[in-house]
N, C-alpha and C positions, 0 to 999 in steps of 0.2 A: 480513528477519524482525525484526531488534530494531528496527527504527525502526516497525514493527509495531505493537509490544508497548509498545513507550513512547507511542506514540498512546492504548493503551487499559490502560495500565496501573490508572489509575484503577476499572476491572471488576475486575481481577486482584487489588488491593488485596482486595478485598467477598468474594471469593469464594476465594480461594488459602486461609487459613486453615483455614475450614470444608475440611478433603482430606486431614488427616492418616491419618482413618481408609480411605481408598477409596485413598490413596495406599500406605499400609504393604501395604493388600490386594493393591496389583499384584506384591509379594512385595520382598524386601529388594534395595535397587538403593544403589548408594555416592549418597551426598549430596557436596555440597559443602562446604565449610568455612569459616569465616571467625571468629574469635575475637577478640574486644574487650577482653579483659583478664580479669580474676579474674571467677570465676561468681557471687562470692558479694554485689557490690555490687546496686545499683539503678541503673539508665540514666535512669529517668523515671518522672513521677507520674501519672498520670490519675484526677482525680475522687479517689476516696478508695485506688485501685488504684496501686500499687508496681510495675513493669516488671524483673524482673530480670533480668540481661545471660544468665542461662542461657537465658531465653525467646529474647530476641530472637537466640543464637547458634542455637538448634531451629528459629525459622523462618524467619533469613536459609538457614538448609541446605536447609532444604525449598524454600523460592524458587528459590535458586540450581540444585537438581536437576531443577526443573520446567523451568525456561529452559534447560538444558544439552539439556534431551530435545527441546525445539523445535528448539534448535541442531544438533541434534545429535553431540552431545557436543562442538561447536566452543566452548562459552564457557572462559571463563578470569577470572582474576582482577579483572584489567586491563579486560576488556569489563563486566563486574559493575559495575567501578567507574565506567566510562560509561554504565553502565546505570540507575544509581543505585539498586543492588538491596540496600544498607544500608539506605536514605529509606523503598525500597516496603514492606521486612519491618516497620521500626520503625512503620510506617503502619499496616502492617498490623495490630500489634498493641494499638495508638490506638487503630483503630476496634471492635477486639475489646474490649479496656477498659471502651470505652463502652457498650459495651452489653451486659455483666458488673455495671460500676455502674446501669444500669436495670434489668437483672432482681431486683438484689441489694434496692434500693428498693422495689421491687415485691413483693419475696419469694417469689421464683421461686429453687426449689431443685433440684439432679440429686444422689438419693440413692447411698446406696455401691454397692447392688444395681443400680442401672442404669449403673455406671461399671463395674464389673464384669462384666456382659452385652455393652456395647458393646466392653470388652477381651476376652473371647473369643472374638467374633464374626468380629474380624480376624484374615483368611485367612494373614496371613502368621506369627500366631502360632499357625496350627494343624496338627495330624499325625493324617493320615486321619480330618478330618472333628470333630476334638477340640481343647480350648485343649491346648499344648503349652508348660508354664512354664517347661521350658529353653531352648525356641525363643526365649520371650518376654526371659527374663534374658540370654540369647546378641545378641539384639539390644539392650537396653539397653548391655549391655557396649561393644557394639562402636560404639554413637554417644559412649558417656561419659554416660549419662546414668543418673540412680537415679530406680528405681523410682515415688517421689513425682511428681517433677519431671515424667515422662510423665505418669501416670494426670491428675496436676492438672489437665496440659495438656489431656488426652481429658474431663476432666467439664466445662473450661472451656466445649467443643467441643459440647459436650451441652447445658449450658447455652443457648448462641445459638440453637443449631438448634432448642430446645423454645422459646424466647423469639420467633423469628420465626416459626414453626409460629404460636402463639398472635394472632401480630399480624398475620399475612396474615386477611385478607379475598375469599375467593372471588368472583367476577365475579356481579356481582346481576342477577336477570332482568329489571329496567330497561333496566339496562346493556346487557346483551346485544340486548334490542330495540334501543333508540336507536344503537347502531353496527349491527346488523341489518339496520336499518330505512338506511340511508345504503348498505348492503352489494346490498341486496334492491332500491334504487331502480332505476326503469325509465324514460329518457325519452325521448319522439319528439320530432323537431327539423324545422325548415325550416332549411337551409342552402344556403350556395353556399360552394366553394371557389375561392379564385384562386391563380393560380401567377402567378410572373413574366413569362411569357408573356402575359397578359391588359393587360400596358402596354406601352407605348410611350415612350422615351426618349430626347431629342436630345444629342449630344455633340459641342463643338465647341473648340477649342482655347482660348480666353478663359474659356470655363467650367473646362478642363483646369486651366489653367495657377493659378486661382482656389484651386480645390483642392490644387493642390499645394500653393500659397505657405502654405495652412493649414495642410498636412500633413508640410514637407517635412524635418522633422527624422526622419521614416518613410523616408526615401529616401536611405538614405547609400551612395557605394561601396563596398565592403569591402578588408580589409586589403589590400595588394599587398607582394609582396616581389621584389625583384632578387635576385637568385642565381647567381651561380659552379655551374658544374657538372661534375664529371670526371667520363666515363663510364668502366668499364670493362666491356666487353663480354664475354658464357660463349661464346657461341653457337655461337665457332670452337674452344672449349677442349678439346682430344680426350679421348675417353673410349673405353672398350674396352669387350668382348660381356662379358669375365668380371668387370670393375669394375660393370659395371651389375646383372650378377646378384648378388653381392657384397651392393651398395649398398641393392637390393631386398630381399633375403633381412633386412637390419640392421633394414629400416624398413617393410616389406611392413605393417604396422601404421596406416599413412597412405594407404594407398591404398585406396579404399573406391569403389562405384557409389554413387546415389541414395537405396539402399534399406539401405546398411551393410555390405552383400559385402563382400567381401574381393576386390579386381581380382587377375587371373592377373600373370606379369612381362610377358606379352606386351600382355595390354590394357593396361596400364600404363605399357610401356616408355615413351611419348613425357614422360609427366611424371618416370618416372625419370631420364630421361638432361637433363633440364631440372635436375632437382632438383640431380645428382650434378657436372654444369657448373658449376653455382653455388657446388657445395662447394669444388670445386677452384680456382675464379676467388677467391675469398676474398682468399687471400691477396695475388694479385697487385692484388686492392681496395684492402687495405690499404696495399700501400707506395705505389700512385698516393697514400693520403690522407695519408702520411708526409710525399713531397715537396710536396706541394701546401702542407702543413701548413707545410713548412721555406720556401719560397716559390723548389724547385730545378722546379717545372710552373706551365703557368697550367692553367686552365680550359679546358674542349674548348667551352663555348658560356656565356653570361647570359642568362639566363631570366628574365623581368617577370610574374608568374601571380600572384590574386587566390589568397588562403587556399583551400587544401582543392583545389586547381585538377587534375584527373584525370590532368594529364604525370606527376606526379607521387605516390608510394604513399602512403599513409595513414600507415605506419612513419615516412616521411617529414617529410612534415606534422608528425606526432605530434614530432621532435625538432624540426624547426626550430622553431614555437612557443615553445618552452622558452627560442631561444638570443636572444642579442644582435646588431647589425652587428658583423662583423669575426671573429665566431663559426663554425668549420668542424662539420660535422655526419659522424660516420664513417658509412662507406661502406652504405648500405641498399637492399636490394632493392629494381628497381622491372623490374618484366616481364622478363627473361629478362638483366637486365644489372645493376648496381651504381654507385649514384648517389652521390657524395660533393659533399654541395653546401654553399657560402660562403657567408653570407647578409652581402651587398653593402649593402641599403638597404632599410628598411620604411616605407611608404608606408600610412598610418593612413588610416581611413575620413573621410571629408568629405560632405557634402551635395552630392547630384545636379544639375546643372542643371536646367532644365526640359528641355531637349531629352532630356537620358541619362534623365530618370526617367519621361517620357512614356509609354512600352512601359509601365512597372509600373503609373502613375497610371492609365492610363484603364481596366480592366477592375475596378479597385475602387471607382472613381469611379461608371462604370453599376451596381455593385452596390449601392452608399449608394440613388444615383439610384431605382434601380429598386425598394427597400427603400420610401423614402419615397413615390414611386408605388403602390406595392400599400395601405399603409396606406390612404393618401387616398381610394383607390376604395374600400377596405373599412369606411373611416366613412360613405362613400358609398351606400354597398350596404347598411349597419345602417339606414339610416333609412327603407329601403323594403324592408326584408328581407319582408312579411307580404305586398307589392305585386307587389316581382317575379316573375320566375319562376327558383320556384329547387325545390329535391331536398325531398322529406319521408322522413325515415328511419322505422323500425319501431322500433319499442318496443328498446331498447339497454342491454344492463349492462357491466360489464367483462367479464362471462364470457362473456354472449353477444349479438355484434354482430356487424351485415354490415360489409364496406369500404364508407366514405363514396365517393361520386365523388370521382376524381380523387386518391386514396387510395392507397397498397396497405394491408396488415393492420397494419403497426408503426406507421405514422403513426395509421392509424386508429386502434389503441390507446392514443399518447399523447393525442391530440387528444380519448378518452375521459375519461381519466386525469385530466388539466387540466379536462374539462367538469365533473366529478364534483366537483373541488375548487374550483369557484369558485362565487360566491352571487348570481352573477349572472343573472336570467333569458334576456337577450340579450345579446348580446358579441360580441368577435374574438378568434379563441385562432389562433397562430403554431404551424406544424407545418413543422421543417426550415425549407428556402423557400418555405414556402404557408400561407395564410392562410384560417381558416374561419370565415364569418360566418355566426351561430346565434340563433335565439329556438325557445327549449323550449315548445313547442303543447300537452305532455302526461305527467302521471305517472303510475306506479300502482305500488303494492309489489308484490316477486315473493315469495313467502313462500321463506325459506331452505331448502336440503337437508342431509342430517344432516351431510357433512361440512362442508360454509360455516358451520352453526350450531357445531360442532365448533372452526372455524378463527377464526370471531369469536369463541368467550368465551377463547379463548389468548390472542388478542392485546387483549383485554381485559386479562385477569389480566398479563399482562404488562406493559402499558401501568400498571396499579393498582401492581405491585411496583415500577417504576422513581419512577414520581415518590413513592410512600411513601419507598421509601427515600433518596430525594434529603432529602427533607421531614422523615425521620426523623433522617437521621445531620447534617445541619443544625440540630435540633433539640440532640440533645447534645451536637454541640462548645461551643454555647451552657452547657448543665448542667452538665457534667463538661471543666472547663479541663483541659490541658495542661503538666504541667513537666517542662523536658528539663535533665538535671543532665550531657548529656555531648555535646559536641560533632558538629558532622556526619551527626547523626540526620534533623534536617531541611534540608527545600530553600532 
């Protein structure tokens, strides 16, 4: 979730301020905290605008409460500060800045009466359907904040929202046609498709051997380790009828079917009395790993297994990795017995012979092979695509088309997908493993239905608010400079 959020923080910046109102409405929830020092300095200048550290302490708390709710309730100080959610508040209130100093240029005003309207409005200051002023002053209290210091912040908030309101632009009935019209298009094709089956490829060991030499830093053996191993074994370790019921009763919480049951002690018993072996073996684990340790036992076997190698558990694994030669690992489950292993000597991956990496080389080798063969037919196949014999589809949109031959529906929908998106009248478009060669015979528009007409001027008006606003807020970082009078604000 936070490496999420840090992907797209950049949204959350634009959009996080604009919330105080739709957030106080979800009713009063503890914010976060974070305090910079005296409320009464400035942190920063924007344009002809003053940052005061009350602000930016108002909406690091709001940030910080939003991301706690994602978390839920998992954040902390310490993740904040990995998070960089001092950088994103103080940003956030940069971009709000700037575009306080455009309306102010402008002469875009939010009077007292609609800073007033929009404070009663919010549900969290109201009782049975009415503004509620000691609601209102109970929550001021209980942030530290006065009076001014909010409303400012709520006409600020009014400000933007009438300021973008003005500067959006509605999706034009041009608009709407000309992606309509790309939405609406219909095209019938001559095609054929090839799979890899349609070539034929020869393989023979001087070609093998060719590829590898090119390739063979792709072919290393993997790690190996020599390993000391003391077994101790449960298996024989006696256990009783009433230690078992005991043992079940403690832990009957682990034993579960398929579906999350709860197993009886009887359907269970063989893993209880597995489990309750292994508790009791424990200890006699441990002092095998003592003497071993003191060097008063050897080893029961030496073991030579490549990394991750199945003799051995994953618990396993997981520590020896960690250790050095000459390093003992305590005693860890592995199948019904207790593994204490030495790690002897580690044996680093190297480059395969040609003989060892043969097995791997030659099924990737026919695959290139065979790669390179499909193409070559299918530039083959473009220059007579009008001549041979090949498939004629019917009139095709994304919404409504048959399976190409040799297709099923997915392929044939990306293989749509890519026709749709290329400017090419005839072509080779790659689907999975299979290859389609195509000349479009035929257009015609499908006139939209109200929902497609519906669905294209959203992503219109979408498409219009992203890049304005990319265009826009690049515009005044240019107009309205930047001064940061306090450290650590920015990246």
């Amino acid at each position: 979730m936070i490496s999420w959020m840090q992907r797209h923080n950049k949204y959350l910046v634009w959009t996080i301020w604009i919330a105080t109102i739709a957030f106080i409405g979800a009713g009063f929830v503890g914010w976060g905290s974070y305090h910079f020092g005296s409320q009464a300095g400035s942190v920063a200048k924007v344009g002809d605008i003053e940052i005061k550290q009350s602000k930016l302490n108002m909406v690091y708390s709001n940030l910080y409460n939003q991301y706690n709710r994602m978390l839920q309730g998992q954040l902390d100080e310490k993740k904040a500060k990995e998070m960089g959610l001092v950088q994103q508040a103080f940003a956030t209130i940069a971009t709000q800045a700037k575009l306080l100093n455009y309306a102010k240029d402008t002469g875009l005003i939010v009077s007292d009466e609609e800073v007033a309207q929009a404070l009663e409005s919010i549900k969290g200051f109201q009782s049975h359907g009415a503004f509620d002023k000691k609601a209102y002053e109970m929550y001021l209290k209980s942030q530290h904040l006065k009076a001014k210091t909010f409303e400012d912040t709520l006409r600020d908030e009014l400000t933007i929202t009438k300021l973008l309101n003005l500067l959006h632009v509605p999706a034009l009935p041009l608009e709407i046609e000309t992606i309509g019209a790309a939405v609406g298009s219909a095209d019938k094709i001559v095609y054929t498709v090839l799979t890899p089956e349609d070539v034929n490829i020869s393989t023979d060991d001087a070609a093998l051997k060719q590829y590898w030499q090119a390739h063979k830093e792709m072919y290393k053996t993997p790690t190996t380790y020599s390993l000391g191993v003391v077994w101790t074994d449960s298996s024989n370790t006696p256990v009783t009828e009433d230690e078992l019921k005991s043992f079940y009763n403690a832990n009957s919480y682990n034993y579960t079917d398929a579906s999350g049951k709860q197993l009886s002690f009887q359907d269970a018993k063989a893993d209880v009395t597995k489990d309750l072996r292994l508790k009791k073996t424990k200890k006699s684990a441990q002092k095998a790993y003592i003497a071993f340790k003191k060097g008063k036992r050897d080893n029961d076997e030496i073991l030579v297994l490549p990394v991750n190698d199945m003799k051995l558990s994953k618990e396993v694994w997981d520590a020896v990795r960690q250790k050095q030669p000459g390093d003992i690992v305590k005693p860890k489950i592995v199948n019904n017995r207790y593994a204490t292993v030495k790690i002897i000597k580690v044996q680093q991956p190297k480059i395969m012979t040609f003989e060892q990496a043969k097995a791997l080389v030659q099924p990737k080798y026919e695959a290139d092979e065979r790669k390179k063969a499909l193409f070559a037919l299918a530039e083959k196949t473009l220059k007579n695509i009008d001549k041979s014999h090949t498939n004629i589809s019917n009139f095709m949109t994304l919404d409504h088309f048959d399976n190409l031959d040799k297709l099923n529906s997915q392929e044939s929908l990306q293989f749509l997908q890519k026709l749709f998106t290329s400017l090419k009248e005839k072509g080779i478009i790659t689907v999975s493993n299979k290859v389609v060669v195509y000349n479009i015979i035929a257009q015609k528009y499908q006139p939209l239905d109200q929902n497609q007409t519906a669905l294209v001027t959203q992503t219109v008006n979408t498409a219009k608010k992203r890049v304005f606003e990319n265009n826009f807020l690049k515009a005044l970082d240019e107009k309205y400079p930047t001064k940061v009078y306090m450290g650590g604000l920015t990246n």
